[in-house]
C-alpha positions as a Markdown table, in Angstrom:
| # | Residue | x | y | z |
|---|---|---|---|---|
| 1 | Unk | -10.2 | -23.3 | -7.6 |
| 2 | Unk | -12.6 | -20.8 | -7.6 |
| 3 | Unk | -11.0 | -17.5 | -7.1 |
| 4 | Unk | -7.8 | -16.5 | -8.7 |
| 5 | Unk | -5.4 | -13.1 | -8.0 |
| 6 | Unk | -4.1 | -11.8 | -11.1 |
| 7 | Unk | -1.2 | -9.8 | -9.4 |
| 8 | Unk | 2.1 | -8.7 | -9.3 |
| 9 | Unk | 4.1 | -8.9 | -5.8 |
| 10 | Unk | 5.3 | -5.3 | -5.5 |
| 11 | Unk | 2.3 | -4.0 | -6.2 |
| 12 | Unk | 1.3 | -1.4 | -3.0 |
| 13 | Unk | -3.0 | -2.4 | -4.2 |
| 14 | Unk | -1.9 | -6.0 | -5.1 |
| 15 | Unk | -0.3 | -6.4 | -1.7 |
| 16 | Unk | -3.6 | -4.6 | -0.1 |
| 17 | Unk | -5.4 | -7.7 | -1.9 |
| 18 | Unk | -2.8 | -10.1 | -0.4 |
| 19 | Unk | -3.1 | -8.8 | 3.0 |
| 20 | Unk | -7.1 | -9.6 | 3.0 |
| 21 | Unk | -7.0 | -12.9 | 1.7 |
| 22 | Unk | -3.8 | -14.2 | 4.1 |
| 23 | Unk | -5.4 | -12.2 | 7.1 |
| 24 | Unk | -8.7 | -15.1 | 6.2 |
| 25 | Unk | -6.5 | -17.7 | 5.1 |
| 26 | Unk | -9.3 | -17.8 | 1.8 |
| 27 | Unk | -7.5 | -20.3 | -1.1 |
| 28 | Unk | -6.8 | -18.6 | -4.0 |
| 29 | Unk | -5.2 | -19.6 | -7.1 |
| 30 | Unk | -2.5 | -16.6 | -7.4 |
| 31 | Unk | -1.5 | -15.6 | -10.8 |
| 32 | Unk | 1.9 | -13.3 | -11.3 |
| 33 | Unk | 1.7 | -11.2 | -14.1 |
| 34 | Unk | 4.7 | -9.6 | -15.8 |
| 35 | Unk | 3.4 | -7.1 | -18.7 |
| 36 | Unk | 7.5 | -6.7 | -19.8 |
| 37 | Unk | 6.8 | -10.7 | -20.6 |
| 38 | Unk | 4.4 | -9.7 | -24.6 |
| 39 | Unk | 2.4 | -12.8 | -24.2 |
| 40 | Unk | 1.5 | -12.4 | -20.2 |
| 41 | Unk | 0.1 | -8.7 | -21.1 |
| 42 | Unk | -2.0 | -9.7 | -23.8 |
| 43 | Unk | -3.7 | -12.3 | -22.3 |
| 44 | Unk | -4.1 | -10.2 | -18.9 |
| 45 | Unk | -5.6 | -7.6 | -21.5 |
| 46 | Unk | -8.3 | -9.8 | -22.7 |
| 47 | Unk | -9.3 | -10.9 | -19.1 |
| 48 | Unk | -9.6 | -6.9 | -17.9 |
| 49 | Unk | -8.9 | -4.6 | -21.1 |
| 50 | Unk | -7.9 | -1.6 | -18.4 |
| 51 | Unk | -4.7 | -3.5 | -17.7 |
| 52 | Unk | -4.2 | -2.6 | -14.0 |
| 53 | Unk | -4.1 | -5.1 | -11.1 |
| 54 | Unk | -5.1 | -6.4 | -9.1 |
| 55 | Unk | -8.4 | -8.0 | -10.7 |
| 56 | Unk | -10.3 | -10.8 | -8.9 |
| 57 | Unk | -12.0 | -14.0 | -10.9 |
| 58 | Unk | -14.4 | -15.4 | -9.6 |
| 59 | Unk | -15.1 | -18.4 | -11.6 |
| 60 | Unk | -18.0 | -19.6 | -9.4 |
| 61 | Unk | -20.1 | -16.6 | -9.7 |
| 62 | Unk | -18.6 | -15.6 | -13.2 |
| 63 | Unk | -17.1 | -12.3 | -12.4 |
| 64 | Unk | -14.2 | -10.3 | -12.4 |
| 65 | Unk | -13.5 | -7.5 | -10.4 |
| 66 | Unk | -10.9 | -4.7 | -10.3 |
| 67 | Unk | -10.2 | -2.7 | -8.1 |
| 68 | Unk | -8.7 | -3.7 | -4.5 |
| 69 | Unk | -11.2 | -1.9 | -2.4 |
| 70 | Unk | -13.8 | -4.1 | -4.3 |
| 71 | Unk | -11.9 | -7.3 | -3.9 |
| 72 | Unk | -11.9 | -7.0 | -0.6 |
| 73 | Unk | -15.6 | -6.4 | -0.2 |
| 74 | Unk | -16.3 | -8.9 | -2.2 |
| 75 | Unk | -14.1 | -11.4 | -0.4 |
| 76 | Unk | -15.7 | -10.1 | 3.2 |
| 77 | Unk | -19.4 | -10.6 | 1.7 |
| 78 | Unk | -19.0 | -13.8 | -0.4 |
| 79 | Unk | -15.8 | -15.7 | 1.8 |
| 80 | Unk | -16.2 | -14.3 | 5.2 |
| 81 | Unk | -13.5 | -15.2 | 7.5 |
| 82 | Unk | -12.4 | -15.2 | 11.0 |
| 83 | Unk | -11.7 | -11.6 | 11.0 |
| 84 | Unk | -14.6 | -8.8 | 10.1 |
| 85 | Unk | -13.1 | -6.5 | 7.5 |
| 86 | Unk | -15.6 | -5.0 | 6.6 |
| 87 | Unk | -17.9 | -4.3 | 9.9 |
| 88 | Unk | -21.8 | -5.4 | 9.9 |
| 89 | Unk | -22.5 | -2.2 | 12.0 |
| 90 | Unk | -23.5 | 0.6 | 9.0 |
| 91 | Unk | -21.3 | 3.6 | 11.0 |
| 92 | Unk | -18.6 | 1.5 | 11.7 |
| 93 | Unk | -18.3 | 0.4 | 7.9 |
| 94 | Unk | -19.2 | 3.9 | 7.0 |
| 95 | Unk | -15.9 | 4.6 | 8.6 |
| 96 | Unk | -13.6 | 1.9 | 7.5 |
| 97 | Unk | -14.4 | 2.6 | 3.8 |
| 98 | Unk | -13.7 | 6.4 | 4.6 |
| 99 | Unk | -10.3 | 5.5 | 5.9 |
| 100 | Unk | -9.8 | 3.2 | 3.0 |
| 101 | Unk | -9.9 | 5.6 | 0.9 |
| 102 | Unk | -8.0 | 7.9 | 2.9 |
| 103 | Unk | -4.9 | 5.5 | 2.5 |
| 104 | Unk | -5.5 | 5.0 | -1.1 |
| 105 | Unk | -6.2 | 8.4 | -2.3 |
| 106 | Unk | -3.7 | 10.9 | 0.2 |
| 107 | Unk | -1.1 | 8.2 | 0.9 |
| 108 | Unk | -1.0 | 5.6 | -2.0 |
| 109 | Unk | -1.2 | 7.9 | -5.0 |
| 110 | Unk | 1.2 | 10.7 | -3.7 |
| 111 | Unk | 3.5 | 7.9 | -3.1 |
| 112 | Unk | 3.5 | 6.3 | -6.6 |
| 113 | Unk | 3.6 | 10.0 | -8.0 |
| 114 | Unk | 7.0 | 10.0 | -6.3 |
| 115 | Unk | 8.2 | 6.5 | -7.2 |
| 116 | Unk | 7.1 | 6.6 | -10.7 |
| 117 | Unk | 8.9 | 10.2 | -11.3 |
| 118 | Unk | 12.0 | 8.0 | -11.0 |
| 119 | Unk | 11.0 | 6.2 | -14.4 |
| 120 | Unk | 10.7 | 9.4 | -16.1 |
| 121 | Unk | 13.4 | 9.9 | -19.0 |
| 122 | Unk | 15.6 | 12.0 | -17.7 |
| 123 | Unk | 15.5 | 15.4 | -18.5 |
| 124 | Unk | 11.6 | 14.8 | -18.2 |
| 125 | Unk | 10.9 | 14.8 | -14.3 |
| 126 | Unk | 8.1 | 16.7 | -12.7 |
| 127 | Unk | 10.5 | 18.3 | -9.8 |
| 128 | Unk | 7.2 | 20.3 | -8.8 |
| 129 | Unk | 4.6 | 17.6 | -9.0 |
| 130 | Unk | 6.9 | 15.2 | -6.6 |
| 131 | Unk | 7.4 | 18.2 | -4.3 |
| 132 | Unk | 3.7 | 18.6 | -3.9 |
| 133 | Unk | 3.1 | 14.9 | -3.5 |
| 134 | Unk | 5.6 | 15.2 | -0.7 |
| 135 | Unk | 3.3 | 18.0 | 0.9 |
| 136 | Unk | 0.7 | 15.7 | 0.6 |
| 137 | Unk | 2.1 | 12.8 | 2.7 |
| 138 | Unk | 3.5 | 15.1 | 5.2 |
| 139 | Unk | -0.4 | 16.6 | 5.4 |
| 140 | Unk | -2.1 | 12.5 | 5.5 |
| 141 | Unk | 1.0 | 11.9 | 8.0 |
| 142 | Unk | -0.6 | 14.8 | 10.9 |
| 143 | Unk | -4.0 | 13.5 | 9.8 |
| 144 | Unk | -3.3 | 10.0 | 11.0 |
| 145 | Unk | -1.0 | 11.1 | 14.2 |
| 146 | Unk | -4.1 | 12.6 | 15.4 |
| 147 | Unk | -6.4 | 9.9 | 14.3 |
| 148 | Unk | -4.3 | 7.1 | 15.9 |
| 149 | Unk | -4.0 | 8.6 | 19.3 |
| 150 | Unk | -5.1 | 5.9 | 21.9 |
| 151 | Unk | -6.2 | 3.4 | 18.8 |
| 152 | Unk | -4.8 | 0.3 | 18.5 |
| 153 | Unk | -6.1 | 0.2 | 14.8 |
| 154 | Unk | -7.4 | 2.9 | 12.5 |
| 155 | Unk | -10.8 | 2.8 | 13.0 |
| 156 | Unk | -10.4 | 1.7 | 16.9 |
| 157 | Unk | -9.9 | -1.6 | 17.8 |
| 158 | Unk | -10.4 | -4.3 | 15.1 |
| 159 | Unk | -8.9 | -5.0 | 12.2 |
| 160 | Unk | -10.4 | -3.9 | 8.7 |
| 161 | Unk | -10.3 | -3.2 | 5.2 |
| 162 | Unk | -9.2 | 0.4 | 6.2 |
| 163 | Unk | -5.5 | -1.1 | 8.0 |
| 164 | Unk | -5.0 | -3.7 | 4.8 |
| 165 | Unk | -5.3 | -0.7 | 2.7 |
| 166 | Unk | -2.7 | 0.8 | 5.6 |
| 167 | Unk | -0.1 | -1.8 | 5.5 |
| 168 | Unk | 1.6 | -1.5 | 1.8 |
| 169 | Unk | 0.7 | 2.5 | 1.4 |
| 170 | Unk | 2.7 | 3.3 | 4.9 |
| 171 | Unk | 5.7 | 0.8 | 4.3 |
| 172 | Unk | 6.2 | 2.4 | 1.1 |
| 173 | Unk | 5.5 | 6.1 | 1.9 |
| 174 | Unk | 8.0 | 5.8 | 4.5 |
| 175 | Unk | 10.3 | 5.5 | 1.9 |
| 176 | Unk | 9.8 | 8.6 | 0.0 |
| 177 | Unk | 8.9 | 11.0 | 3.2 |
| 178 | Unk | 10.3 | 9.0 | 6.3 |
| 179 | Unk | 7.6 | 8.5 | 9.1 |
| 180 | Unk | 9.8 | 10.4 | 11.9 |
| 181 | Unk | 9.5 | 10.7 | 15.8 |
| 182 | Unk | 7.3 | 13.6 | 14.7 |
| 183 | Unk | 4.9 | 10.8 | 14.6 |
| 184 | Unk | 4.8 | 8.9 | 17.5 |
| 185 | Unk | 1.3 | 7.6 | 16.8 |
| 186 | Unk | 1.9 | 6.8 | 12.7 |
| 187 | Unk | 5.0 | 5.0 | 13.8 |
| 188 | Unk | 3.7 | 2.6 | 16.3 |
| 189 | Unk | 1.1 | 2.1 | 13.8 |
| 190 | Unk | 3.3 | 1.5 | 11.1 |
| 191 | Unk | 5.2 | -1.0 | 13.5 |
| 192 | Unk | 2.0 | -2.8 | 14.3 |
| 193 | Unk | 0.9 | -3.1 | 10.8 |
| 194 | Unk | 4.3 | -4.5 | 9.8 |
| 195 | Unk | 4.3 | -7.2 | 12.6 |
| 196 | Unk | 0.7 | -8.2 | 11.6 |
| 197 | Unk | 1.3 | -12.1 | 9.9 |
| 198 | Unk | -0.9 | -11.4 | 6.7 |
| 199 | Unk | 1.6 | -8.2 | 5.9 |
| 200 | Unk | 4.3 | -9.6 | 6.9 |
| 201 | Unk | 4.0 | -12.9 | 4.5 |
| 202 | Unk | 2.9 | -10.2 | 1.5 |
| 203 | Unk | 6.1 | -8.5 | 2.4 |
| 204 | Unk | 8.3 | -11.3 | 2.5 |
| 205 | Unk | 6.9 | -12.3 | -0.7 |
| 206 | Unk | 7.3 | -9.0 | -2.4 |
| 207 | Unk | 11.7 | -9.4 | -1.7 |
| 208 | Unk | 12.7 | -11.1 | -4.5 |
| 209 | Unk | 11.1 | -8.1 | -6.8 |
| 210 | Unk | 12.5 | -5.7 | -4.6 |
| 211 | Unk | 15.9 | -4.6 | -6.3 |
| 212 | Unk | 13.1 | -3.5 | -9.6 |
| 213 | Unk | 12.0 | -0.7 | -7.3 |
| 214 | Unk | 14.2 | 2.4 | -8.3 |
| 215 | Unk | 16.1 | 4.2 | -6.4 |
């Protein structure tokens, strides 16, 4: 098979990745990878030395790529699908890669500065830091409330990049800072993105690993 997901199911940018290629039903060859396993590390080490998934093969163009945002645009360019993520009209994809990074930056990495504080040894947490990434969610959450009114998706009404990069970074912010009736528009979002099939399947897949998640 030509393209293979090295990935790990919980992963927030791994499910991203998942989203894309379910929302296209595109064939993949998917490839779990546990770095507590010594042997599964190493060899995901010599494929990309940085060690982060998810990364892409490609074995008929003979590249890899890291980097979910890059995934994706290489999956709308190169397998195109039913649905447009990544919109031929310059403004309009202008616009979904803004909001794609919006999610990643201001909801995604706030988030995982919360969850990962909960690995921390203890004695060694950064009270402040997670504090602060909590003021940033709240700050992303009035962003989007006023961004999503009267839009069925985030940048209007189709489906892109910008709501698979939506999906795993809300369902797991809500979490840490709850998405309350303080947003109306977030939630209904939220809801939508969480009844969407490709999400859904990632999510279902993602249960099994779910009791690793700490509390």
């Amino acid at each position: 098979m030509s393209l293979k997901l090295y990935f790990h199911p919980l992963s927030s940018f791994c499910q991203k990745v998942l989203t894309a290629l379910y929302e296209n039903g595109t064939a993949f060859e998917p490839c779990i990878v546990n770095f507590m396993d010594e042997k599964e590390s190493a060899d995901f080490g010599k494929i990309w030395p940085i060690r982060q998934f998810p990364v892409l093969r490609d074995e008929a163009r003979e590249l890899t790529i890291p980097e979910s945002s890059m995934i994706i645009e290489h999956l709308a360019r190169h397998y195109p699908g039913k649905v447009q993520l990544l919109p031929d009209d310059a403004e309009l994809a202008f616009e979904t890669r803004l909001y794609d990074r919006f999610f990643d930056l201001h909801v995604q990495v706030p988030m995982q500065k919360i969850v990962t504080d909960n690995f921390r040894p203890e004695g060694q947490n950064d009270g402040f830091g997670v504090e602060e990434a909590k003021r940033k969610l709240t700050t992303a959450y009035g962003i989007l409330e006023q961004r999503l009114k009267g839009k069925e998706w985030v940048t209007g009404g189709n489906y892109t990049m910008a709501d698979c990069a939506a999906s795993p970074a809300l369902f797991y912010a809500n979490f840490e800072v709850p998405i309350d009736s303080n947003y109306p528009n977030l939630s209904a979002y939220l809801d939508r993105l969480m009844h969407r099939p490709s999400f859904a399947r990632a999510v279902e897949e993602a249960k099994p690993y779910f009791d690793l998640r700490p509390e």
